[in-house]
N, C-alpha and C positions, 0 to 999 in steps of 0.2 A: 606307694612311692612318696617321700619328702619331697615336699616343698623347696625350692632354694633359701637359705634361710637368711635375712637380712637386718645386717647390725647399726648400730645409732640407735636411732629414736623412736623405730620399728617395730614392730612385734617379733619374737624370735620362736623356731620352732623349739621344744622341747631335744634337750640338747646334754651332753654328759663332758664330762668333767677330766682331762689327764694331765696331773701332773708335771713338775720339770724334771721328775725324776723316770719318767714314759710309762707310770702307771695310773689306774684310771679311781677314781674314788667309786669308795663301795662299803657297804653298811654292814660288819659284821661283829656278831658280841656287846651289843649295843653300842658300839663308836662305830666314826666314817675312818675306813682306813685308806691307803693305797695299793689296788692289786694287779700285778703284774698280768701281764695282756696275753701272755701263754697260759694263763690260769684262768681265764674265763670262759667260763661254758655257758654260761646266759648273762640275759639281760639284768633279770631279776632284783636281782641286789645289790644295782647301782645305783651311784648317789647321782640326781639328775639337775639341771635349773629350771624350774618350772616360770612360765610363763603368767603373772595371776593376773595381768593388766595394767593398762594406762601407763607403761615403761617399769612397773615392778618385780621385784623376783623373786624367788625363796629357794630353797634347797631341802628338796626330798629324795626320799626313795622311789626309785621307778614303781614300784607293786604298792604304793600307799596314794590311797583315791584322793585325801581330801589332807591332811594334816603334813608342813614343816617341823624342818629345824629349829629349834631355840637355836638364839643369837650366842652363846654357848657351846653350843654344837651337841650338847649333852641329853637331849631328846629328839624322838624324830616324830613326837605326836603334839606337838604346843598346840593348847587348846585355841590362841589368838594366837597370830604372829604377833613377837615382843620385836621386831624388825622388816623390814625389805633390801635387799643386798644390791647394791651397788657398782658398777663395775668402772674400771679406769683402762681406758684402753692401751696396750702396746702397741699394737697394729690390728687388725680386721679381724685376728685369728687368737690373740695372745691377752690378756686380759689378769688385772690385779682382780680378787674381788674383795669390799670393802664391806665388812658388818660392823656398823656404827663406828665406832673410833679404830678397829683392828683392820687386819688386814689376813685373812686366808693365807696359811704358810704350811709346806709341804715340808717332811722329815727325811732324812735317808733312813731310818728306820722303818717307815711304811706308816708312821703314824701324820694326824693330823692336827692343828691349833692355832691357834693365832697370834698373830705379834703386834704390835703397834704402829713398827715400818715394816715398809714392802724393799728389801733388801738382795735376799738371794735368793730363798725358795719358794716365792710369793707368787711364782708367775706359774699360770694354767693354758691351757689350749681347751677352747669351747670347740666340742665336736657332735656333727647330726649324728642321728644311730647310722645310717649309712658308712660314713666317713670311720665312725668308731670298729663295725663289724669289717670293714674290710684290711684296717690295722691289725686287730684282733686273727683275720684268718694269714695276713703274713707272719706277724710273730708267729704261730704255729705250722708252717711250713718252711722251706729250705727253696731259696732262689737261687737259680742257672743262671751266670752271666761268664758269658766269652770262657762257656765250656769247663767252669769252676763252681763247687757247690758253695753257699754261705749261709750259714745258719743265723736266726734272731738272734742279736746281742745286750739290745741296749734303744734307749729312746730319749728325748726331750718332749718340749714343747713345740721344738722346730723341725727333729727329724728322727727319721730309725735308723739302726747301724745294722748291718750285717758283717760282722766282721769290722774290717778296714774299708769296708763301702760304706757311705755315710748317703741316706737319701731323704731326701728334704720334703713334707708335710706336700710342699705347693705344687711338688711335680707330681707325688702322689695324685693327690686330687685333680689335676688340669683334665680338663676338657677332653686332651687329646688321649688320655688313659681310661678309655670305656669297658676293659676288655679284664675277666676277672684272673685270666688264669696269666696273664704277659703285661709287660708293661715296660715304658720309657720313663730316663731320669736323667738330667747331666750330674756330671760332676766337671769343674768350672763351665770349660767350650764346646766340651766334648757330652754328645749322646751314649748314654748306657743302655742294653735291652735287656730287659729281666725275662725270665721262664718260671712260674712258680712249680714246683713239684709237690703235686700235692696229691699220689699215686691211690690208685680205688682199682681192688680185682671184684668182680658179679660173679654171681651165680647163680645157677638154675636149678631148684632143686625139687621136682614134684615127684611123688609116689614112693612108693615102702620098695624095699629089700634092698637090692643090689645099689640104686641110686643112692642110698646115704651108706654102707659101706663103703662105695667111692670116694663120695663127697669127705668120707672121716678121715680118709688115707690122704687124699688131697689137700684137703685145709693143712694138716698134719707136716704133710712136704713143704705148704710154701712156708710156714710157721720155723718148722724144725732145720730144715733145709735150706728155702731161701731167705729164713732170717728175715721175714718181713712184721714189719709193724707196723703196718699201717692201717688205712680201711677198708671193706669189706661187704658188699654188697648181696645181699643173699634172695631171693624170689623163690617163696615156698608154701605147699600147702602144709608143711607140716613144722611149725614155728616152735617147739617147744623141743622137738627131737634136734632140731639145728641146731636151738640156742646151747643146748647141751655138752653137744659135741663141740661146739665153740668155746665153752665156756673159763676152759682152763688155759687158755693162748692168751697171750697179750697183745693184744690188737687195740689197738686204740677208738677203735669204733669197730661194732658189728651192728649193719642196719640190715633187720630185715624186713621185708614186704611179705605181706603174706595174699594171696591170689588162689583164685579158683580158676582149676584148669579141666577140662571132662574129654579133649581132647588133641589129637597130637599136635594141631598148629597151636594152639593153647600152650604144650609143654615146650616149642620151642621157638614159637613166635613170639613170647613176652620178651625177650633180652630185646628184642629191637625196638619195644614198647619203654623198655628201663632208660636206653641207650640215647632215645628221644626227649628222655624228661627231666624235667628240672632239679632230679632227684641227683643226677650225675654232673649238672653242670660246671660246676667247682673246682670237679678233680682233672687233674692233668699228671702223668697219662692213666688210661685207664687198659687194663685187662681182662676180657671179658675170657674165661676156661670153663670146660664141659667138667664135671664131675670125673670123668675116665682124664683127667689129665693129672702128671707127677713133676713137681717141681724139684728138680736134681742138680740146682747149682742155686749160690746165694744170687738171688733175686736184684738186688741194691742196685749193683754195677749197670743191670739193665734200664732200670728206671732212667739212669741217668742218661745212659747211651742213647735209650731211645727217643730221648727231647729235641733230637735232631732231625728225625723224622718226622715231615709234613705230612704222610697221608696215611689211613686207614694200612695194615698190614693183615695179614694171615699167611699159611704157608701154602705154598701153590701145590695145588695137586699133581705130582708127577708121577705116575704107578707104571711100570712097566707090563707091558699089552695093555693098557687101557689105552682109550683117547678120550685125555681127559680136558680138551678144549670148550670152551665156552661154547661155540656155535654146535658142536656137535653130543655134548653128554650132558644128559638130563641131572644130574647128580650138582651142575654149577651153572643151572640156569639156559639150554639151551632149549626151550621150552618155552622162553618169553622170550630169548635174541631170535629165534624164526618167527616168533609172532608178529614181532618190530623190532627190527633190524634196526645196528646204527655201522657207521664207519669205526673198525677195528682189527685189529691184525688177529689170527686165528689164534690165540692166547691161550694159553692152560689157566682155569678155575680156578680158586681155592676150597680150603675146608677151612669152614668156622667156627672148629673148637678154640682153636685161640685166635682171639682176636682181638689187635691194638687198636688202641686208638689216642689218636696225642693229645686231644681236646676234650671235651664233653660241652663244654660251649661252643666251639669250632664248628665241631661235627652236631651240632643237636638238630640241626635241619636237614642235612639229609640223611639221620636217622628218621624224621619225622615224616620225609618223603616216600624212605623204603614203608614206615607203619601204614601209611594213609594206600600207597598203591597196593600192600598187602592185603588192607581190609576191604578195598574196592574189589579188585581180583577176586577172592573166594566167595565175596558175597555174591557176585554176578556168576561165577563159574563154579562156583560149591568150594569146599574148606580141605577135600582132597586137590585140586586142581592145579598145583601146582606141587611135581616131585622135588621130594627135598624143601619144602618150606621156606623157612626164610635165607637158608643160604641159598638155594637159587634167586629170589629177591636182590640180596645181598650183593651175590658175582651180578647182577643183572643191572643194579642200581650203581655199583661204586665205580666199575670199568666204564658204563656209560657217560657217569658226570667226573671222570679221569679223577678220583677220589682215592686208588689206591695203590699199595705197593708191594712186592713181596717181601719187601722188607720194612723192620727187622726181624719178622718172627720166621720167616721162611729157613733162614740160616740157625735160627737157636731151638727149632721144633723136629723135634724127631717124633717116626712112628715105632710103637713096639716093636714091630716085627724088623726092624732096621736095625744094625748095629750102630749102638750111642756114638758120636762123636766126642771131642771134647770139652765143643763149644756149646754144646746143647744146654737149655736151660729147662726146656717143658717134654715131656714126653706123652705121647699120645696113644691112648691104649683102643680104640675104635675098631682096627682091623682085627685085634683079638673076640671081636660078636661077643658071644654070649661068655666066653672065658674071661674079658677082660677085668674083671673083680678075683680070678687065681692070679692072671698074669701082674698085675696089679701086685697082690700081696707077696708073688714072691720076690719082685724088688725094692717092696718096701723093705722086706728083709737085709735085702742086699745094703741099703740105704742106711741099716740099722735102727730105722725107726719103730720096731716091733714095742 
């Protein structure tokens, strides 16, 4: 974690460089250019202010150990430094910087040079990598405010635009905005609250046959059908058959993990292992789907919709002749509600093929509650010992710390054997056993996805 970094006469943390035109300097083709903050994927090959001592500074590349910039700007390996750069403050945040008699000036072309005076495009914003990576992942996502989407538009020195939302560097960064996936801004007197959308479906995918037949048809639906482009979370022993099948969809990210599993809380206790780690915390909202599940409406609408729900969802188990309440059927945890009891109304379970979540920050701790009591449980009681796995955890864990809701997904989750609605977006092939890989392919058919 950075340091807080402190300006004057101070030493300064290593520190990166953006523009007044809101992009950030970076080394490529042998010049420092300027590149736009939706176009960075790493650190790498940006231009940084290195810190060399006693109030001096130089200008490198981040991946270069020991050598600057010529005063020129036309090498990035000067065997001496022919300079140390200087800076003139505008305020704490805003900064000319002075190489010998020039002055550092920015192009609307995206090129770099210098001028003599500091006039119009002369002025920088000195940013930690913290401050830098979290600019970085709003340009590339789409902010919720008072139930409206707004996309990255534009940036300064001073602020980002979303549109005709214009949000200002210092609220950015305040103190009171800790939190990665929301956040607070005024615009004059008035408080704004942001939602980032920055949507992630998982998935679980170990062993051969039927499981990545599913998995193919599935990715397939949310791709082809619900029109999703986003990321992709995938948990598998078998990484090269995924990648494959993946390979032709435009997804903007497919992370997969790869794990060993030998048995069955293995194959379906990891998701709450994923759901806990810092590998998810980013994404808001998140959907976690079983392999046997079809995505039959575009997806987008939902994302958005469901920004408004606060808590954990799944679709409750409502089966006609079952009783499918918590206290009483093993299938949603009543197996640990009789072992320790809490105060609650006899409630119908859910099933946790699909499962929301609106955070991954939010929720990362009492995913890490249900991991931790899961692995205590079967160590003490054996790795059978609880029926149903981690969805009895799950119904056991979210009702008792009032973590969850049937909705949104109760209402947009149908089961195969149920006639679809119209509002349905996931379908769930589970009750079809061992058929669910025909019943499966013949609505892909229907779907047209053949």
């Amino acid at each position: 974690m950075l340091k807080p970094r402190i300006f004057g006469d101070t030493q300064m943390e290593t520190s990166y460089i953006l523009s007044d035109h809101g992009m950030v300097l970076s080394y490529e083709e042998g010049k420092i250019i300027q590149k736009p903050l939706k176009n960075i994927l790493d650190l790498e090959d940006l231009v940084i202010i290195k810190n060399v001592g006693f109030g001096s500074y130089s200008i490198q590349i981040k991946n270069e150990e020991i050598f600057s910039f010529n005063s020129h700007l036309t090498h990035h390996n000067k065997a001496v430094d022919d300079h140390f750069i200087k800076f003139e403050y505008l305020d704490n945040k805003i900064v000319f910087f002075k190489i010998n008699d020039n002055y550092l000036s920015s192009f609307p072309d995206s090129s770099i040079n210098t001028l003599p005076e500091a006039i119009t495009w002369e002025k920088f914003r000195i940013l930690s990598e913290q401050e830098l990576k979290r600019i970085i992942y709003l340009s590339q996502n789409a902010l919720l405010i008072d139930e409206k989407l707004y996309s990255f538009s534009s940036a300064s020195t001073e602020a980002m635009n979303f549109g005709d939302m214009r949000i200002e560097f210092n609220d950015l960064f305040s103190d009171i905005n800790k939190n990665i996936t929301e956040f607070t801004f005024f615009i004059e007197n008035f408080p704004f609250f942001a939602k980032i959308i920055n949507p992630l479906f998982v998935y679980v995918i170990f062993g051969n046959g039927d499981i990545l037949s599913q998995f193919k048809m599935s990715i397939k639906s949310l791709v082809d059908v619900g029109k999703y482009k986003g990321d992709v979370l995938i948990v598998t022993d078998h990484e090269e058959e995924v990648l494959e099948l993946c390979k032709d969809y435009n997804l903007r990210n497919v992370i997969i993990i790869q794990a060993t599993a030998t048995d069955r809380l293995d194959f379906v206790g990891i998701r709450v292992r994923m759901l806990a780690s810092d590998i998810v915390k980013s994404y808001s909202p998140i959907f976690y789907i079983d392999a046997d599940v079809l995505i039959v409406k575009d997806i987008n609408p939902t994302l958005v919709k469901s920004s408004k729900f606060e808590k954990i969802s799944a679709q409750l188990e409502d089966y006609l002749y079952f009783n499918n309440r918590i206290k009483h059927n093993i299938s949603v945890g009543s197996t640990l509600f009789n072992e320790c009891p809490f105060e609650i109304n006899d409630v119908n379970g859910f099933n946790g093929g699909v499962l929301f979540v609106p955070s991954g920050e939010k929720f990362q701790d009492i995913f890490k509650t249900a991991y931790i009591m899961m692995v205590k449980y079967t160590h003490r009681n054996g790795r059978e010992s609880i029926p149903f796995y981690e969805q009895s955890i799950l119904n056991y864990i979210l009702y008792k710390s009032n973590n969850f809701s049937p909705e949104p997904v109760s209402s947009i989750t149908e089961l195969s054997c149920e006639e679809v609605k119209k509002d349905a977006v996931f379908i769930h092939y589970f009750p079809a056993g061992g058929e669910r890989t025909t019943y499966m392919k013949n609505d892909i058919k229907e779907l047209g996805l053949c």
